[in-house]
C-alpha positions as CSV (number, residue, x, y, z in Angstrom):
1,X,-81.5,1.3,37.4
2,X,-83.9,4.0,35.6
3,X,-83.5,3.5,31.8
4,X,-84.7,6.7,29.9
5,X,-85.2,7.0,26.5
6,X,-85.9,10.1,24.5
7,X,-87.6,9.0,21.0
8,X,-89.5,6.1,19.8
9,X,-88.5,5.0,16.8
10,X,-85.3,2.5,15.2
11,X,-82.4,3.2,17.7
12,X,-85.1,3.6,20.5
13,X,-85.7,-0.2,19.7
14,X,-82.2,-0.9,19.3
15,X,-81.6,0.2,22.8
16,X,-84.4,-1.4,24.7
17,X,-83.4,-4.9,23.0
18,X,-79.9,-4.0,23.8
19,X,-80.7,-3.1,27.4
20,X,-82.8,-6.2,28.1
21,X,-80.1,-8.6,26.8
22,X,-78.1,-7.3,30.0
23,X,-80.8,-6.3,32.5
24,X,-84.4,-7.2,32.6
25,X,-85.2,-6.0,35.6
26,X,-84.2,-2.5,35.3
27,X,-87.1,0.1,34.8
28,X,-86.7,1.7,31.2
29,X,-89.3,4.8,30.5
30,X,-89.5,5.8,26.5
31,X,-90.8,9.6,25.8
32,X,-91.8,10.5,22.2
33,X,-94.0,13.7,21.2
34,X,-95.5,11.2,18.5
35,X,-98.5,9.3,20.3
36,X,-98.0,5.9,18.2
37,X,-96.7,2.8,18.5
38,X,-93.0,2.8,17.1
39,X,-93.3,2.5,13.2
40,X,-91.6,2.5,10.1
41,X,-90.6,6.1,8.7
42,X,-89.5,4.7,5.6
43,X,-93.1,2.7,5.0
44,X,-95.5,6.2,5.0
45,X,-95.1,6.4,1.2
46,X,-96.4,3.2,1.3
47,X,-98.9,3.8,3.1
48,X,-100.4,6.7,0.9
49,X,-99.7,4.1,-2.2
50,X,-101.7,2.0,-0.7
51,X,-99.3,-1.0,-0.6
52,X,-99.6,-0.7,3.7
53,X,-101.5,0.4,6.6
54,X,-100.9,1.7,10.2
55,X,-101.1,-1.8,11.6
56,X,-98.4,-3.5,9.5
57,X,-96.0,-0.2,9.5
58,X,-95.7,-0.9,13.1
59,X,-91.5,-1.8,13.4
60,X,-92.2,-4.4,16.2
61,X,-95.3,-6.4,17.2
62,X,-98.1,-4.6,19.1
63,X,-97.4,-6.0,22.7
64,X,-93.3,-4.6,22.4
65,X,-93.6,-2.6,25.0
66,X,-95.7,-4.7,27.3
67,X,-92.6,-7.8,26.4
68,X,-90.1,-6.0,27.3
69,X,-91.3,-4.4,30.3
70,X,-91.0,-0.6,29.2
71,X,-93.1,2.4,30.5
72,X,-94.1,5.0,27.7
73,X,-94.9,8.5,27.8
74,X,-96.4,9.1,24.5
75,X,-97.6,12.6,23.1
76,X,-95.4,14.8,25.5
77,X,-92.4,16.2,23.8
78,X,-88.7,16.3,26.0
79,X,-88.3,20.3,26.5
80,X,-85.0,20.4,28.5
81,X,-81.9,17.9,30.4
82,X,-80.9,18.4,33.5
83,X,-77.7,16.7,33.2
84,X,-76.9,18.0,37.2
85,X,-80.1,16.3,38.9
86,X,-80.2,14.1,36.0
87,X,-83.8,14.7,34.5
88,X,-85.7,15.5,32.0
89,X,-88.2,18.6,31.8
90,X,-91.6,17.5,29.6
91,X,-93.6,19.9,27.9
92,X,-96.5,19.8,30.4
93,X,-94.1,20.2,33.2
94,X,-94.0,16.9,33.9
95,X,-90.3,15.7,35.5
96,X,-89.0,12.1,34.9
97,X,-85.4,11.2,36.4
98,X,-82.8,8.6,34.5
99,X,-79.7,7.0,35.6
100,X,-79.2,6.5,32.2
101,X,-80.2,8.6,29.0
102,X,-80.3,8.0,25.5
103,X,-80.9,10.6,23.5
104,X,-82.6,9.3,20.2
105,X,-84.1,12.8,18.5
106,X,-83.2,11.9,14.6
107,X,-84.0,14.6,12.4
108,X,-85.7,17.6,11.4
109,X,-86.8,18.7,8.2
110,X,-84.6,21.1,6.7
111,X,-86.2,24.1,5.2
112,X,-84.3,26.7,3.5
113,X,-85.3,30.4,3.0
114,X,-87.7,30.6,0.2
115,X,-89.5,34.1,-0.7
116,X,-93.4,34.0,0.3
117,X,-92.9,30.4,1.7
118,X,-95.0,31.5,4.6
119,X,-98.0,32.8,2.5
120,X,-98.4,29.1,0.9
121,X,-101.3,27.7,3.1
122,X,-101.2,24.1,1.9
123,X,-97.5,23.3,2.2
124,X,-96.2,19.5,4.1
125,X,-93.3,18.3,4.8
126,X,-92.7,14.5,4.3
127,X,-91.0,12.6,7.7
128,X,-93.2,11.8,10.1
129,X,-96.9,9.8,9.9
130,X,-98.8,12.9,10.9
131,X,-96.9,14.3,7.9
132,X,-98.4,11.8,5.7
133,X,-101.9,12.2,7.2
134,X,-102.3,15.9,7.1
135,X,-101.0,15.1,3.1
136,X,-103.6,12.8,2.5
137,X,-106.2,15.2,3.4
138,X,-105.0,17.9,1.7
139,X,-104.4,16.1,-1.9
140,X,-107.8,14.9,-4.3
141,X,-107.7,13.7,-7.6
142,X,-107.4,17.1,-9.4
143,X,-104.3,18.3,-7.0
144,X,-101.3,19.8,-8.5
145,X,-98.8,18.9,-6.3
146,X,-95.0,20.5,-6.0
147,X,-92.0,18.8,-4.7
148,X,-89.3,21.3,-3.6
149,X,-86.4,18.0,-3.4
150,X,-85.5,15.3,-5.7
151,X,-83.7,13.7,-3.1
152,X,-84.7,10.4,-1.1
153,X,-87.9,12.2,1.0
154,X,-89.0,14.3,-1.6
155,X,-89.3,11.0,-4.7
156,X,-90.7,8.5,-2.4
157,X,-93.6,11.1,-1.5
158,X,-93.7,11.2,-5.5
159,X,-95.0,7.9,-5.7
160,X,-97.0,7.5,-2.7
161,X,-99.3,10.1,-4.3
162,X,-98.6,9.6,-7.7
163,X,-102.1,7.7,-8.2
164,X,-104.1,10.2,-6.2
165,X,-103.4,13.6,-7.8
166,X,-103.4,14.9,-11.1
167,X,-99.9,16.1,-11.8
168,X,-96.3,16.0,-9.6
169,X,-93.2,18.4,-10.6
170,X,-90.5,17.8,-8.8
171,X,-87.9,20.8,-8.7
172,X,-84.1,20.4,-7.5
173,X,-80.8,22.9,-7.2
174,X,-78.5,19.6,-8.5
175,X,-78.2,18.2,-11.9
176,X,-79.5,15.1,-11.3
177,X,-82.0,13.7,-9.2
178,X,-81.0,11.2,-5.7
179,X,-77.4,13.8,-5.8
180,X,-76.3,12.4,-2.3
181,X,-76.7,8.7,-3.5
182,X,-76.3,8.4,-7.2
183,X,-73.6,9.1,-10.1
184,X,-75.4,11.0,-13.4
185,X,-75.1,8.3,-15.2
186,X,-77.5,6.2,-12.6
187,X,-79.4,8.6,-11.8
188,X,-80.4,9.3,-15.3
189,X,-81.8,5.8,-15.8
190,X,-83.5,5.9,-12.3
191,X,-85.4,9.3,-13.9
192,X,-86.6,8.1,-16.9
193,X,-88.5,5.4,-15.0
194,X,-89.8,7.9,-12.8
195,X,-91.2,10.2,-15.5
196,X,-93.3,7.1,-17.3
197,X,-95.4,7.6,-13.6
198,X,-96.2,11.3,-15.4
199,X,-94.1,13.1,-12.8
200,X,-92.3,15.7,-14.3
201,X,-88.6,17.2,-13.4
202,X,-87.3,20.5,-13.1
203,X,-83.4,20.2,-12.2
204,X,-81.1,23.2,-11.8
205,X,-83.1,25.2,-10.3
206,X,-84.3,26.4,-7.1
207,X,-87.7,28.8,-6.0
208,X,-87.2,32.1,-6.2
209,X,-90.2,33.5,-4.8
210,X,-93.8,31.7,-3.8
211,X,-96.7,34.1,-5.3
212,X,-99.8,32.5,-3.9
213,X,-99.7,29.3,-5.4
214,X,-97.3,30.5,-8.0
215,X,-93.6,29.5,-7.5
216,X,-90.7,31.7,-9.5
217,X,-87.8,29.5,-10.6
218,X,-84.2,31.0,-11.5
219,X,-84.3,29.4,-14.7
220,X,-87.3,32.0,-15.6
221,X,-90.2,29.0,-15.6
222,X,-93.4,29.4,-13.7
223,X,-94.8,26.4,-11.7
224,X,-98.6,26.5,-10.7
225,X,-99.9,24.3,-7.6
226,X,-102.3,23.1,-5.1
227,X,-100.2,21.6,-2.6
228,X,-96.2,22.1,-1.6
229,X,-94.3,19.5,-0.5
230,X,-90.3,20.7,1.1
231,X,-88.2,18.0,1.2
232,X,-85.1,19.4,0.7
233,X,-83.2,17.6,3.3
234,X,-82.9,16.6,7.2
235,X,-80.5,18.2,9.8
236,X,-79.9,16.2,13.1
237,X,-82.1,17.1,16.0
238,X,-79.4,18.2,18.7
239,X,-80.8,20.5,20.0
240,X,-81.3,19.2,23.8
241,X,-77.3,18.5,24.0
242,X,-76.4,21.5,22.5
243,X,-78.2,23.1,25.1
244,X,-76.6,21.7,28.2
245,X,-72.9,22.3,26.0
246,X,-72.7,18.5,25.4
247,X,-69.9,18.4,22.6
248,X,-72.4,18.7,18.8
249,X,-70.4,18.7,15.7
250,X,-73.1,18.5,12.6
251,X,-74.7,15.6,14.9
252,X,-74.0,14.7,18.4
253,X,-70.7,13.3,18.4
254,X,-70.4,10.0,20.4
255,X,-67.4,7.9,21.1
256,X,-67.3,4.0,19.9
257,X,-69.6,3.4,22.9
258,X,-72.3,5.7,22.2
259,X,-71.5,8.2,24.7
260,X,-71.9,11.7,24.4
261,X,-69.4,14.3,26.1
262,X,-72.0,14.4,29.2
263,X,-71.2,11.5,31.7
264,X,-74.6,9.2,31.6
265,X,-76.0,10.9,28.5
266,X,-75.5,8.5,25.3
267,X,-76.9,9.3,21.8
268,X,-78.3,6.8,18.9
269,X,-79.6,7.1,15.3
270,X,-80.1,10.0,12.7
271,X,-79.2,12.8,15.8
272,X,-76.0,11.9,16.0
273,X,-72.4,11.1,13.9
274,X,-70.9,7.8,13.4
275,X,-67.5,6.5,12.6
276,X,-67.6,6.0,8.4
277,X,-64.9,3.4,7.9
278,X,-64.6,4.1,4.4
279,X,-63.5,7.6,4.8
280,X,-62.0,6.8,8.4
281,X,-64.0,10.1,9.5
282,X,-66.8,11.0,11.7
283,X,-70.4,11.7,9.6
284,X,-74.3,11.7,9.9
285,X,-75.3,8.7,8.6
286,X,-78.9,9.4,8.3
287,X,-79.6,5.4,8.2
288,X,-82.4,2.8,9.6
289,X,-79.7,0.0,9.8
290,X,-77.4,2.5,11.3
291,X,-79.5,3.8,13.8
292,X,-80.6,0.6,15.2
293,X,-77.0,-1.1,15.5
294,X,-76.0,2.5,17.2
295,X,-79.1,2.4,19.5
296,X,-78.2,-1.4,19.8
297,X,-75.0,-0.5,21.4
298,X,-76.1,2.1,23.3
299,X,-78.7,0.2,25.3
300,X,-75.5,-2.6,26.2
301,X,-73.5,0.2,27.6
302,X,-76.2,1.7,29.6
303,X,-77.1,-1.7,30.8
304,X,-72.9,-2.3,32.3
305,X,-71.8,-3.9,29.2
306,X,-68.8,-3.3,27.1
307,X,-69.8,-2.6,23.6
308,X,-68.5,-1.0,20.3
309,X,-70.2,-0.1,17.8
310,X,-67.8,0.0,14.4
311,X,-68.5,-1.1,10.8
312,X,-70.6,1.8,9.8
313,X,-70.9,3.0,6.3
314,X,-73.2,4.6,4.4
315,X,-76.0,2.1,2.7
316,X,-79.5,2.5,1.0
317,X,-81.8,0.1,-0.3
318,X,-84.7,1.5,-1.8
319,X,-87.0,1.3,-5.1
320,X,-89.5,3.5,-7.4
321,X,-91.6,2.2,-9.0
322,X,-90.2,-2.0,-8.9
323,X,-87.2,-0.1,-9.7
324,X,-84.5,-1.2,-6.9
325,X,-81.7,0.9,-6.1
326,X,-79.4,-0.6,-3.4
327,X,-76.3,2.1,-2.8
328,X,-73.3,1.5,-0.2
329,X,-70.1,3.2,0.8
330,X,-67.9,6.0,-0.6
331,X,-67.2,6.3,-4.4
332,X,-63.7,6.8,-4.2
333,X,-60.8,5.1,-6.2
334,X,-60.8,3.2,-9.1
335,X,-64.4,2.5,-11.1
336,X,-65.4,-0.9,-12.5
337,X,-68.6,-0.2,-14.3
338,X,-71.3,-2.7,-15.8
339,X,-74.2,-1.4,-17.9
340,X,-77.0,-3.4,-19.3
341,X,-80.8,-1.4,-20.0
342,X,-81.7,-0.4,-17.2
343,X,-79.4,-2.9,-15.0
344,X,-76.2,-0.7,-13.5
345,X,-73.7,-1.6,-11.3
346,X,-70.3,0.6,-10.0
347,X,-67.5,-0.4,-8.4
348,X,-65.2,1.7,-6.3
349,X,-61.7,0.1,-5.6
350,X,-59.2,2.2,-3.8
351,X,-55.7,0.7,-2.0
352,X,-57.0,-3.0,-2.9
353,X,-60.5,-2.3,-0.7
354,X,-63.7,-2.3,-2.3
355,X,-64.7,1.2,-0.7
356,X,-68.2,1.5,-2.3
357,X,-70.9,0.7,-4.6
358,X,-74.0,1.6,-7.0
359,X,-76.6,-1.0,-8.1
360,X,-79.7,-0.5,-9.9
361,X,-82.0,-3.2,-11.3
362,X,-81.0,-6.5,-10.5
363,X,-79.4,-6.0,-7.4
364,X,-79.4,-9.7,-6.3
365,X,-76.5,-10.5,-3.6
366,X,-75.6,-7.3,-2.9
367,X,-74.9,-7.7,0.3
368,X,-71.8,-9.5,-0.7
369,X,-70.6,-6.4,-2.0
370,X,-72.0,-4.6,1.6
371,X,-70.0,-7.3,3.0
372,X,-66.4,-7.1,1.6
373,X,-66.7,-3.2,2.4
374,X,-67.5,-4.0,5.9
375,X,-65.3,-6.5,7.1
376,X,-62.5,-4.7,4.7
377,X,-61.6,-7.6,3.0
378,X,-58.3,-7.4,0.6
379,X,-59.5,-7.8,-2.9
380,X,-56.3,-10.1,-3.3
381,X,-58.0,-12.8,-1.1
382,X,-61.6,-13.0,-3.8
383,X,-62.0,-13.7,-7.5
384,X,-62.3,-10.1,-8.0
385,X,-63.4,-11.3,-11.5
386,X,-65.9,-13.4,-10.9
387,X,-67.1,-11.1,-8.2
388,X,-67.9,-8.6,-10.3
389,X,-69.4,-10.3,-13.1
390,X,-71.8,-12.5,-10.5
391,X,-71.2,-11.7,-6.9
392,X,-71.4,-15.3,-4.9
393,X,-69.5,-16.8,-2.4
394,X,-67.6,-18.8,-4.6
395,X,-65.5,-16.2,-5.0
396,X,-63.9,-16.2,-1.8
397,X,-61.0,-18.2,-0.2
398,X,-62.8,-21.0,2.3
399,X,-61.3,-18.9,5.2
400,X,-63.8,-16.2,4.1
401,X,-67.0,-17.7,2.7
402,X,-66.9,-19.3,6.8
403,X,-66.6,-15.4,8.2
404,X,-69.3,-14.1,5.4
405,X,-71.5,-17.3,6.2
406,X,-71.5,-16.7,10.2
407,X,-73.7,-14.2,9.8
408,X,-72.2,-10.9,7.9
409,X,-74.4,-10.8,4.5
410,X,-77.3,-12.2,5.8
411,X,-78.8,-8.4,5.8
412,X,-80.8,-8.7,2.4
């Protein structure tokens, strides 16, 4: 069997462990335009902070490839499917068949229309570790650096360089900063620990016009910079189903097997849609847990199994600053709010489910939280209480606590 899998990064993984728990013998080939070792996305802030470097943002131990037996074609980008003779076209020409493909593209920076944009000569995006690098070298201690995003990409590149440039503004179109992830009243404390790190914030507002190294806001104010960074958001890379009319909603859509419409053809991580179970709807979910339980999955299939993937909902852990955030599900229903300093915590309760919550500061056992949403637990069978006041498993009925402890909130 001829595994092929296009990408090299979370749900790439995903699927080679997922493969070689079914077949080790079968001959699996990964193509990535990036020439690195599979690594970390989330980590390159990090590495500009200087709290990491390329050797430890690698996602799985040096000899990965050599363990689990896997060819890789590194540098070389995948131009074209031929879902007929079932192969893929390389940008050198180069042909490599499959009997099985995952496609595992993730995303692509989105970058909106923006007046002059083209006439900024030092502008970055913020995704990939060549973004990083070519960053690096193009920020110095007297830098003036705009963000254009106030989003996830756009703050975590805010402090990876907030020690090596002179001044950050960070410009958004919402009213608050982390919109896709955080109510105002979170996001509020979340900013003022941001702007202690001298990074300033303009919010309702978007770029006009770039003059130069000018940028024109609609609220009439004037930003002067050095270096641009655009991180407004990510849009799924579907472009090589779309192509051969495999079925693409705003991802690739997939069934509860990873499949894509095209027989032999299955998808994994931030390029395709997932099953949100607390909207019962089909979404990008744009996650590194995600992605690597999709690709996961995918890799079982390919390999004869029978596997679903279910359980997926929306979840970020993150911090600025020794500021942790951890964010999960769909704020929909009822709200059960806890406020202390900077220590915040939401609860969304609809039809006796915990559909979704918000945690900033002390965000110690959240996974129990992650948990109930998961496994859909009836808020009649916990201390709902107790849970919210302390989560712990002491809450729970000893039916429960036995599920939770076999393995389901062991993911913090």
């Amino acid at each position: 069997m001829k595994y092929v899998i296009i990408g090299n990064s979370t749900a790439a993984v995903g699927a080679v462990e997922g493969i070689r728990k079914i077949d080790m013998e079968g001959e699996i080939t990964i193509i990535s335009k990036e020439p690195y070792h599979v690594y970390s996305r989330p980590l390159i802030s990090y590495l500009l902070y200087g709290k990491t470097d390329e050797e430890r943002m690698k996602y799985r131990k040096e000899d990965f490839y050599e363990t689990m037996n896997c060819k890789t074609i590194l540098g070389k980008e995948a131009v074209k499917i031929n879902d007929a003779k079932k192969e893929v076209l390389l940008d050198d020409g180069e042909v490599v068949n499959y009997d099985k493909l995952l496609v595992a593209t993730g995303s692509l920076p989105f970058v909106p229309p923006m007046k002059g944009l083209e006439g900024v000569e030092k502008r970055f995006s913020f995704m990939s570790l060549d973004d990083a690098k070519e960053l690096e070298s193009a920020i110095s201690p007297s830098s003036k650096v705009l963000i254009i995003g106030a989003g996830l990409i756009g703050l975590k590149c805010a402090e990876g360089i907030s020690k090596r440039v002179e001044s950050i503004t960070v410009v958004d179109l919402a009213d608050r900063i982390l919109s896709s992830i955080l109510d105002r009243d979170g996001a509020e404390i979340v900013k003022s620990h941001i702007e202690k790190k001298n990074i300033n914030f303009i919010l309702n507002a978007k770029v006009d016009e770039f003059t130069g190294n000018k940028a024109l806001l609609s609220n009439g104010e004037e930003v002067e910079f050095d270096v641009l960074v655009v991180a407004v958001g990510v849009i799924p890379n579907t472009g090589l189903i779309k192509e051969i009319n495999g079925k693409v909603n705003r991802g690739i859509a997939i069934d509860e097997f990873c499949q894509t419409s095209i027989p032999d053809i299955y998808a994994a991580g931030d390029c395709c849609e997932s099953f949100d179970i607390t909207l019962d709807q089909n979404r990008v979910l744009a996650l590194l847990p995600n992605a690597y339980m999709q690709g996961e999955c995918a890799g079982a299939n390919m390999a004869g199994g029978k596997k679903e993937y279910g359980k997926a909902i929306p979840m970020n852990a993150i911090s600025f600053f020794g500021l942790h955030i951890i964010t999960a599900g769909s704020y929909i229903g009822d709200v059960f709010s806890q406020i202390e300093g900077d220590n915040y915590k939401k609860l969304f309760v609809k039809d006796g489910l915990l559909k979704g919550y918000i945690m900033i500061g002390d965000v110690d056992k959240a996974g129990i939280y992650t948990s109930l949403i998961r496994e859909k637990t009836p808020l009649s069978e916990v201390d709902f209480e107790l849970i919210f006041q302390k989560p712990g498993l002491m809450a729970f009925t000893r039916r429960e606590r036995k599920k939770i402890l076999g393995g389901v909130v062991n993911e913090y």
